[in-house]
Every structure is written in structure tokens, then in C-alpha cells.
C-alpha positions, 0 to 999 in steps of 0.5 A, a space after each residue: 516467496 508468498 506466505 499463506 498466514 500471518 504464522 507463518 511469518 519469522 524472526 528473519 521479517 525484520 521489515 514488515 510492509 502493509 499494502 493496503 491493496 496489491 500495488 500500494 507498497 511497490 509504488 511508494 516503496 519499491 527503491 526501499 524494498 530494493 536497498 534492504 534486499 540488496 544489504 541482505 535482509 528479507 523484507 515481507 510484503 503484506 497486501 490487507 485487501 486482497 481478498 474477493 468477495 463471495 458474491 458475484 453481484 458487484 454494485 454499479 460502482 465498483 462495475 465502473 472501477 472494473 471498466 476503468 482499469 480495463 476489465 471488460 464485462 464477462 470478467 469475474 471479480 474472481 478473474 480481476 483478484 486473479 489476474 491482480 495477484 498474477 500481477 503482484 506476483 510478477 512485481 515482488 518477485 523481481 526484487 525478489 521480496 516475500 509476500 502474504 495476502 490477506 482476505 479482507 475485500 476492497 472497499 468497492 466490494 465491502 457491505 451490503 448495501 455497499 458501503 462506498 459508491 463513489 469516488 468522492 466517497 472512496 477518496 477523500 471520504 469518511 470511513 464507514 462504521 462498519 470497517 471499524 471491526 477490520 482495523 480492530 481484526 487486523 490490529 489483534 492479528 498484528 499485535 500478537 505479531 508484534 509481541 511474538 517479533 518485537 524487533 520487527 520493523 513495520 511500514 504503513 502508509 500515511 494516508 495522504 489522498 485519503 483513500 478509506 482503506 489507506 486511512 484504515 491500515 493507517 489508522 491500525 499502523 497508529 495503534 501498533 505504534 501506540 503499544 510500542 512497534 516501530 512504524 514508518 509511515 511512506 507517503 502513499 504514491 501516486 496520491 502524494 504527488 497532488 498539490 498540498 496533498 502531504 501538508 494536508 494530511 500532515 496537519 489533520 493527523 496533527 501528530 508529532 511526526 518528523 521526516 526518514 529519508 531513504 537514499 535509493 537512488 540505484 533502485 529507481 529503475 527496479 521501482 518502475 519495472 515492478 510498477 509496470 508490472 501492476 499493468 491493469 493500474 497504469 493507465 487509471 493511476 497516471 495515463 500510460 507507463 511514460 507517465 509513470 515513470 516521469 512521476 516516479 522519477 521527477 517525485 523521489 528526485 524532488 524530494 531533495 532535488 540534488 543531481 542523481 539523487 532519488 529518495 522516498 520518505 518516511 514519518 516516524 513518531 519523534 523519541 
């Protein structure tokens, strides 16, 4: 069921998921979401950068990221926030999880000028200055949150390929961890899967965190369905939907490779 603001947000949300953009959490996550839904709890998705921008001017840059992922030239950035909600909607309703969107744009539409223009700015590059008043904004709006359901459960993403607007919701997840929430930070999938790209943002984090494990092994296959349905992503984030799944599968078997058994991970701070 999609929600429509953080009020309307209940003590059943015991597990809070923050998606930095509309298939981040299905991607990393999705056997975990499976595993709770399947023990009778009722975990919420919330996506922080999903809002369009109110122009329809797009810099060069993010008209290119639109070609990449297939959207052709008479496609509003109305049309692809459109269509990536249809596709986010198709994915969490087959767990079926509930959701909420956020109104924060993505870092390709953000500033004017633009603020990331790049693919070494946009990964792997430093978030600019001005994004620092989004984690402020999304740290009060969750902190109130958290002190209203201080029971909650909360999973951000660790920022591993250090994608800015990963970093971002990263970074706010630290600041809910510091007035006391409990937060797990998933290893952000596809970017994970890159040699030494875990140990590298591990140890610039240089934070005392120590590995959760989650067995989802029945849930794999309902992890990829979900993934295909974000079908705009595919082709960009692995090269077609065999890819996919292969990384899925052959990444959470590694993880502790042991016969049919597939896991997704988690850092939490140590107690």
C-alpha cells in the first residue's frame, strides 16, 4: 500500500527501509523484505529521491542518463519519474510491502547550474554543499519519527560506489544512529559487486561496524522478479535481465558460499 507522508507512518512499521532512489532497496534488500512479510510483519519502503523537478529544462548530463536507460527524446522528466513509480509500484506489490515517496529530485536534476555533471561526479565524487540542507530536512523529518516509534527498526544504505545521493541518506542513517535508532546499513547492490568496493568504503567510514546476516534463501527468486520489474534500470545497471540475475545469485551465495544457501548483509554499529 503506498503512503502519502511520513504522518502517516504507524507503530506496526517496525522496519523502516530508505531507498535512496526507486530500485535501491528491492535490489539489496529484497530477500529481507521477503523474510519479514513471510513472519507476519509489515515493513515500509521509503524512496528519499523521488520527486521530479518543476522544470522541464534538464542539463546535458542528465538528458544523457535518460538515453542510457532508454527513454527517448520527447520523454518528459515528468514521464520518467511517472513511469519509475509504475515500476516501483510493480516491484513492492508483489512482496506486497508498503511504500512512501519522497519529493526530494535526484541528484541529476538538483541546482541550478547543476550540481553533478558527470559520472565521476555523480560516483565516487564529493557531495556538494548545498545537499547538505536535504540530509539536515530528512534528519529533523526522521528524527521526529523516531522519537514518536522508538522501537522502529531502520535500513539505510552503506554507500559503498559512493553514489552522492547514497552517501547522502548514508550519512543522515549515521545521524539517526547517533540519537540512539537502530540502524542497518545494506551493501548497496549492484555497486557492491566491484572488486574491493565494500573494503574501500568500509575503511573510509573507519566506523565500528560488524557484519548481520540474513538467511533469504527462499526469497531469492522473489528478489529478482521484483528487480525485473524496475525494467528501465536493466539494461544500464547489468546489461540484460541473465546478468542480473547471475549477479544476484552468484553475489548473496558468496557471501558465505555454502550449498543453497543465499544471504544479504548488514553493518551495524557494535554494542
Amino acid at each position: 500500500m503506498r503512503l502519502t507522508s511520513l504522518n502517516d507512518i504507524q507503530t506496526h512499521h517496525r522496519h523502516i527501509f530508505l531507498s535512496p532512489h526507486y530500485d535501491d532497496v528491492v535490489y539489496s534488500c529484497g530477500g529481507t523484505l521477503g523474510v519479514q512479510l513471510s513472519s507476519g510483519l509489515r515493513p515500509l519502503v521509503i524512496t528519499v529521491f523521488g520527486g521530479a523537478p518543476t522544470t522541464g529544462t534538464l542539463s546535458p548530463f542528465a538528458q544523457q542518463v535518460h538515453r542510457q536507460r532508454g527513454f527517448g527524446g520527447t520523454t518528459t522528466v515528468q514521464d520518467v519519474i511517472e513511469i519509475r513509480r509504475k515500476e516501483d509500484a510493480k516491484a513492492l506489490d508483489l512482496f506486497p510491502t508498503d511504500y512512501l515517496w519522497l519529493d526530494y529530485q535526484d541528484a541529476i536534476y538538483r541546482g541550478t547550474p547543476t550540481y553533478y555533471n558527470s559520472d565521476s561526479q555523480l560516483m565516487g565524487g564529493d557531495v556538494h554543499p548545498a545537499d547538505a540542507e536535504i540530509e539536515r530536512q530528512l534528519l529533523n523529518g526522521l528524527l521526529t519519527l523516531h522519537n514518536r516509534l522508538p522501537d522502529t527498526v531502520w535500513y539505510a544504505p552503506l554507500g559503498v560506489g559512493r553514489h552522492v545521493d547514497h552517501q547522502i541518506v548514508a550519512s543522515m542513517a549515521d545521524g539517526l544512529a547517533q540519537h540512539g535508532a537502530k540502524v542497518y546499513f545494506y551493501e548497496d547492490f549492484p555497486y557492491v559487486t566491484q572488486s574491493g568496493a565494500l573494503d574501500t568504503r568500509l575503511k573510509e567510514l573507519d566506523l565500528p561496524l560488524e557484519p548481520t546476516l540474513v538467511e533469504m534463501s527462499e526469497m531469492l527468486e522473489l528478489r529478482i522478479e521484483a528487480a525485473e520489474a524496475y525494467a528501465t534500470q536493466t539494461q544500464q545497471n547489468f546489461g540484460g535481465s541473465e546478468q542480473m540475475r547471475q549477479a544476484m545469485t552468484h553475489y548473496t551465495h558468496n557471501i558465505r558460499p555454502v550449498e543453497t544457501i543465499y544471504l544479504e548483509r548488514y553493518w551495524t554499529y557494535r554494542r
